[in-house]
Every structure is written in structure tokens, then in C-alpha cells.
C-alpha positions as CSV (number, residue, x, y, z in Angstrom):
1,X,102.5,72.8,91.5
2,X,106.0,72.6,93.1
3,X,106.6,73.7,96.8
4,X,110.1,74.5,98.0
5,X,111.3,75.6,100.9
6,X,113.4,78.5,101.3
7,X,113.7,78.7,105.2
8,X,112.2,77.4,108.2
9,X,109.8,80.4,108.0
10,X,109.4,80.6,104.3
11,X,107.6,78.0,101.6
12,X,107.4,78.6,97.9
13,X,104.5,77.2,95.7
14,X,105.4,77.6,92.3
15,X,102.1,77.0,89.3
16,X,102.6,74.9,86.9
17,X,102.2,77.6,84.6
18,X,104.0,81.0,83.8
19,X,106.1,79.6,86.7
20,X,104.2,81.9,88.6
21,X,104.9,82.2,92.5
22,X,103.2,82.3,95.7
23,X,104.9,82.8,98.7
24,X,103.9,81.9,102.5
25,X,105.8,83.7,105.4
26,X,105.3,82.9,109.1
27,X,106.7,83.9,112.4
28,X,105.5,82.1,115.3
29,X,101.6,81.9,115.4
30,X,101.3,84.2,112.4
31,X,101.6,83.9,108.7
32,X,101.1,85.3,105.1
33,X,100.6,84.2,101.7
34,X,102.1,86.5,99.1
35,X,100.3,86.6,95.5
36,X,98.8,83.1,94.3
37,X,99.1,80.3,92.2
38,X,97.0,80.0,89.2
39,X,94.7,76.7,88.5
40,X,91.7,75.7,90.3
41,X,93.5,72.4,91.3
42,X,96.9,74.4,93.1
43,X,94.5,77.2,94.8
44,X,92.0,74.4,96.6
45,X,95.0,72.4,97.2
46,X,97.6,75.2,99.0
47,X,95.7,75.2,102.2
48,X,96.2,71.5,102.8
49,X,100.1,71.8,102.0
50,X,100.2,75.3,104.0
51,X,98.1,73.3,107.3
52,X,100.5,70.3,107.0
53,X,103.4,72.1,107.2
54,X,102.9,74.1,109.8
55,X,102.1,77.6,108.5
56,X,99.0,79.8,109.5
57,X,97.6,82.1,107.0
58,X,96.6,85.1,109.2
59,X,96.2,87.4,105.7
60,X,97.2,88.0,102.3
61,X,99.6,90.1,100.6
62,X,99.8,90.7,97.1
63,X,103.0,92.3,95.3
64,X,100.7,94.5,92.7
65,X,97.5,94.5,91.0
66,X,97.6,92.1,87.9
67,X,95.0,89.1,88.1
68,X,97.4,86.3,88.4
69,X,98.5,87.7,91.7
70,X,95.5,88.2,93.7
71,X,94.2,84.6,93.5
72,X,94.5,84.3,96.8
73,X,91.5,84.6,98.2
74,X,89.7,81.9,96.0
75,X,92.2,79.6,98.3
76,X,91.2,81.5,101.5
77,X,88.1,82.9,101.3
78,X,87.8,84.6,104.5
79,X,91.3,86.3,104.5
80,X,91.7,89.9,104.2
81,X,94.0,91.2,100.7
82,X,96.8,93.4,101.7
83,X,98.6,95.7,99.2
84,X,100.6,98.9,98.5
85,X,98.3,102.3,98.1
86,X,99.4,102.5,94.6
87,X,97.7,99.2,94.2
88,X,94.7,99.6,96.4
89,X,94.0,103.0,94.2
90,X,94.3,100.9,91.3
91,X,91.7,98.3,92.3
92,X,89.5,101.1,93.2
93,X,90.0,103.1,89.7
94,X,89.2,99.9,87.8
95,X,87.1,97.8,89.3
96,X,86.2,94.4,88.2
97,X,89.1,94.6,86.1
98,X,91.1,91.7,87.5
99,X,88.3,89.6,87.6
100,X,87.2,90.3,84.0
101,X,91.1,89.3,82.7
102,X,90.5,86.0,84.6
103,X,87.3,85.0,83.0
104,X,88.8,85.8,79.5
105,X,92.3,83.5,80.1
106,X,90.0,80.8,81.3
107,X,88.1,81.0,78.5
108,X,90.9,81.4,76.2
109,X,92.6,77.8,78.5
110,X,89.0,76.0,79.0
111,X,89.3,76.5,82.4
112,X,86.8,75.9,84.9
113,X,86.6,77.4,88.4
114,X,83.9,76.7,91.3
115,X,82.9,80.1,92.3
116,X,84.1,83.5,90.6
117,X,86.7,86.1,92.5
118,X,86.0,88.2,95.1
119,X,88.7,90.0,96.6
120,X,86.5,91.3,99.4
121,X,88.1,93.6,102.2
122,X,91.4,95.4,100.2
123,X,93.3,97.1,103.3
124,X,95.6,99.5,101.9
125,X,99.3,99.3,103.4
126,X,101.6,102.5,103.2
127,X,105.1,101.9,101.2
128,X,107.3,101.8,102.1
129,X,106.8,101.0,105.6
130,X,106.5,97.5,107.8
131,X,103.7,94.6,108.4
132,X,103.9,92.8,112.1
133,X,104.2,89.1,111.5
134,X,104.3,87.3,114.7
135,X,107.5,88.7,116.4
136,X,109.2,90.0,112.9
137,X,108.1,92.6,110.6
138,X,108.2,92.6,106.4
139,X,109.4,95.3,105.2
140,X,107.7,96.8,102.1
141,X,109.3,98.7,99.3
142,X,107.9,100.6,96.1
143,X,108.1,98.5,93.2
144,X,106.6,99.9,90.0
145,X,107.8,99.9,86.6
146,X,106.2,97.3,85.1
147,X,103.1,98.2,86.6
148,X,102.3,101.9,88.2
149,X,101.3,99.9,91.3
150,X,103.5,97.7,93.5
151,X,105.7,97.0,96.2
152,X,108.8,94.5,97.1
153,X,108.9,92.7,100.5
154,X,111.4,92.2,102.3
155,X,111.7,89.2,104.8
156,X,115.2,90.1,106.9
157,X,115.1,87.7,110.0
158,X,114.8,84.7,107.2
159,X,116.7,87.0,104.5
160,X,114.4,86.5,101.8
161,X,113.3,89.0,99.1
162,X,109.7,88.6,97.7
163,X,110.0,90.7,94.4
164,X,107.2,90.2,92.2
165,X,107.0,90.8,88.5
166,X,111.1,91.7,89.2
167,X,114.8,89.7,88.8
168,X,113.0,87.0,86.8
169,X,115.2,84.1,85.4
170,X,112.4,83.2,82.6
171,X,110.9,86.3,81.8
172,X,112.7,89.7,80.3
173,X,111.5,92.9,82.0
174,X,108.0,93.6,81.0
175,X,106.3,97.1,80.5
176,X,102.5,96.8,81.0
177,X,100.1,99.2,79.6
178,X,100.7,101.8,82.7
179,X,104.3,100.7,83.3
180,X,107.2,103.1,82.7
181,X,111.1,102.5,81.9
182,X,112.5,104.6,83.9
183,X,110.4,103.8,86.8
184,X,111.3,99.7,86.5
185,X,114.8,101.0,86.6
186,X,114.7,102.9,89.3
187,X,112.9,99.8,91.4
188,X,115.8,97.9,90.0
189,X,117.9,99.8,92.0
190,X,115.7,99.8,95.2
191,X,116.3,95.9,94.9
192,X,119.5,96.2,94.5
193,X,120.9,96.5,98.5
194,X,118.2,94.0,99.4
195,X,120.0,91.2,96.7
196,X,123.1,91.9,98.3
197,X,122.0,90.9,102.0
198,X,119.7,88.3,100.5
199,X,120.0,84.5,101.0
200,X,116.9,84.1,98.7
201,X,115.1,85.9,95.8
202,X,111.6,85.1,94.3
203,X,110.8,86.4,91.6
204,X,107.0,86.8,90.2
205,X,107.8,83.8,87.8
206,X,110.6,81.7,87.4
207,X,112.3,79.5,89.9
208,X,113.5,81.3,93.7
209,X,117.6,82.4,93.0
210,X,120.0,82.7,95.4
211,X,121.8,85.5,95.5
212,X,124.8,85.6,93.1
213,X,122.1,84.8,90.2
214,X,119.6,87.4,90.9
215,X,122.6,90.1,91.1
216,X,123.8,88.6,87.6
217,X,120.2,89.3,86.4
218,X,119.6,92.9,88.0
219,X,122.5,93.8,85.9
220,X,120.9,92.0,82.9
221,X,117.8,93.9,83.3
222,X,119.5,97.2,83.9
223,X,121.2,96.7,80.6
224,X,118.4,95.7,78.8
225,X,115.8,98.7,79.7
226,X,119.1,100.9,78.9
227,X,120.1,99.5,75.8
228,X,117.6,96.9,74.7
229,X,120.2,94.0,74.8
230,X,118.5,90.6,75.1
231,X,119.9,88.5,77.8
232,X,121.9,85.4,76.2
233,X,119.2,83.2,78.4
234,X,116.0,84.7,77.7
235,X,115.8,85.1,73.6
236,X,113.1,83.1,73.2
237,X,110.0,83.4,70.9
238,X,107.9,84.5,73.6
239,X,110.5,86.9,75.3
240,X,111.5,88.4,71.5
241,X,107.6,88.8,71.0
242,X,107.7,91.1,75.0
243,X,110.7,93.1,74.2
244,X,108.6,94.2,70.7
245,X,105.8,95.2,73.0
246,X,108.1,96.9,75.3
247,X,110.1,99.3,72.7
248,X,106.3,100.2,71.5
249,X,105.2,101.0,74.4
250,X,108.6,103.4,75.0
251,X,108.0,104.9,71.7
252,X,110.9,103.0,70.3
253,X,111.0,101.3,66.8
254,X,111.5,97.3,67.4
């Protein structure tokens, strides 16, 4: 697991696979940990590096519903999960559903975890709307599209933008089984105004960006969910097998 940091106030722990983020925020004696890192090893291991550096972990927040981003609590047991309604309602629709989709990659990656995931005490957060964090507040924003859940926050005193499964330099927009086009585009441009003020961007997977990049790939993005063009950086095996599954799922020939 790599850990950068972005600002005084903001840490980034990226897994060691799918490049997948999780984010730690703090002001003053408060803090939060945004979605999670994956293996067994980085979860038991993020509390150490979060206490060492200074950050409390006063809850969690997670940017939607899919399993690798609610991890969180095998780190910190005792932390409440915060997350958008959309996502909350989803959790509640389909229980045990996150938890079933871990046992079966870990099965499918002989991996072995020390107690199975509870996600405990869900407290549902209106978005868009704010979160108190010491003497800031995070700003939360719809983000769905590649889910029918989610939400983008918003971090404006340290001018970072925690995106989630958005803006990713790895990964080509992805349309999940309840995920919509139209709706990923229309949360592209919700981002939008918050790249332009933003010193930061991290994405769900894929390294943080500064600004000028994640701009450059908004626009990617936009062109590819409007005319299925490729980005010249992300034509890879796996991202050629994505964008079959995503002109299926729009009712488009590949």
C-alpha cells in the first residue's frame, strides 16, 4: 500500500490492487476515512499509519455502495459508516450483498481475512448537503452513473475533490448493473466546477491528479459515454473488455 499526502489535512492510501483509494480527512481534533483499501495486510495496517501521522478517525464515509469501498470498518471496527441516501437505500434493498461479493473475490484470490464484514450502524447523509469535520465542513454531491447510488466530496478549505468510481486515470467509465449513461454524464458535469477550483483529485482507482489532468480526463470521459471513443491511454485488454460491457448494458452493439 502507498500513502501520499495531498495536504496537511489530507492522506491518501492507495491498495496495491485495482489502485483502489482510501482517503483520510481531518480538521483539528476530527477526522474521516473515505472508502477503504482492499487486503487484510493494508486494512489492519491503516490505523497505525493514520495514528502516526496524526489523524483521528472520528467516522467513516464511503463514496457508494460497491464492496471494495466499504472496507472500512474491518480497519475500525467501532466506527460508524456514513453514506449518501441513495446508498443507504441500497444497502437496505440488498442486504448482505456487499459482503457476499467479498467472500467470492477472496475466494476467487485465496484470500484470507480474520473475521467477516460487518458494516454495523449505516447513518444515512442527505446529498447534497455538508458533514462538520472539526472546524470545516465536506461538502457532498450526487454522484451516480456508474452506480444508482453515490455521492462526491468536496474538501474546499484543503481544495481536494474525493470522487469515487469518477475521473480515473486507469480505468474507462464503467456502467454497473444499475448504472445509467446519461446519469454518469450528468455527474461528470457536477464535477466539473469542483476540478476547476481543485488543487487535488482522487479518483476511486488510479493515482490522485492534479488538476490540469483530471480536466483532460473529464473531457475524455464525456467523449467516450458520447461517442464510445477509447481514450489513447486507457485501450488496454481489460479496459476494451469494460467498454464491451458498457455498450451492452446501453443497448448498443460492441
Amino acid at each position: 500500500m502507498r500513502v501520499v499526502s495531498l495536504h496537511a489535512d489530507v492522506l491518501v492510501a492507495t491498495s496495491r490492487v485495482w489502485q483502489t483509494n482510501c482517503t483520510a480527512i481531518r480538521s483539528g481534533e476530527e477526522g474521516m476515512v473515505v472508502d477503504s483499501p482492499l487486503f487484510p495486510d493494508e486494512l489492519d495496517v491503516l490505523p497505525v499509519v493514520l495514528e502516526q501521522a496524526g489523524f483521528p478517525v472520528s467516522g467513516l464515509l464511503a463514496t457508494h455502495g460497491d464492496w471494495d469501498h466499504v472496507l472500512g470498518r474491518l480497519a475500525f471496527p467501532g466506527a460508524a459508516l456514513g453514506v449518501a441516501e441513495t446508498t443507504a437505500a441500497f444497502l437496505t434493498g440488498e442486504p448482505g450483498t456487499p459482503q457476499r461479493e467479498l467472500r467470492d473475490w477472496d475466494e476467487e484470490h485465496y484470500v484470507e481475512r480474520p473475521r467477516p464484514l460487518g458494516l454495523g450502524q449505516v447513518q444515512a447523509l442527505p446529498v447534497p448537503g455538508h458533514v462538520g469535520i472539526g472546524g470545516h465542513e465536506l461538502e457532498l454531491h450526487p454522484a451516480d452513473g456508474h452506480t444508482a447510488d453515490g455521492m462526491a466530496l468536496w474538501a474546499p478549505w484543503a481544495r481536494v475533490l474525493v470522487c469515487g468510481d469518477y475521473l480515473s486515470p486507469v480505468e474507462i467509465p464503467m456502467l454497473s448493473a444499475t448504472g445509467s449513461r446519461d446519469a454518469y454524464l450528468a455527474t461528470l458535469e457536477r464535477l466539473r466546477p469542483l476540478v476547476a477550483q481543485a488543487e487535488w483529485v482522487v479518483p476511486g482507482h488510479g493515482s490522485p491528479i492534479e488538476r490540469a489532468r483530471a480536466a483532460a480526463i473529464l473531457d475524455e470521459d464525456v467523449r467516450y459515454l458520447t461517442n464510445w471513443e477509447l481514450p489513447l491511454t486507457r485501450r488496454t485488454g481489460a479496459q476494451r473488455a469494460i467498454h464491451a460491457e458498457n455498450r451492452r448494458r446501453a443497448g448498443e452493439a460492441p
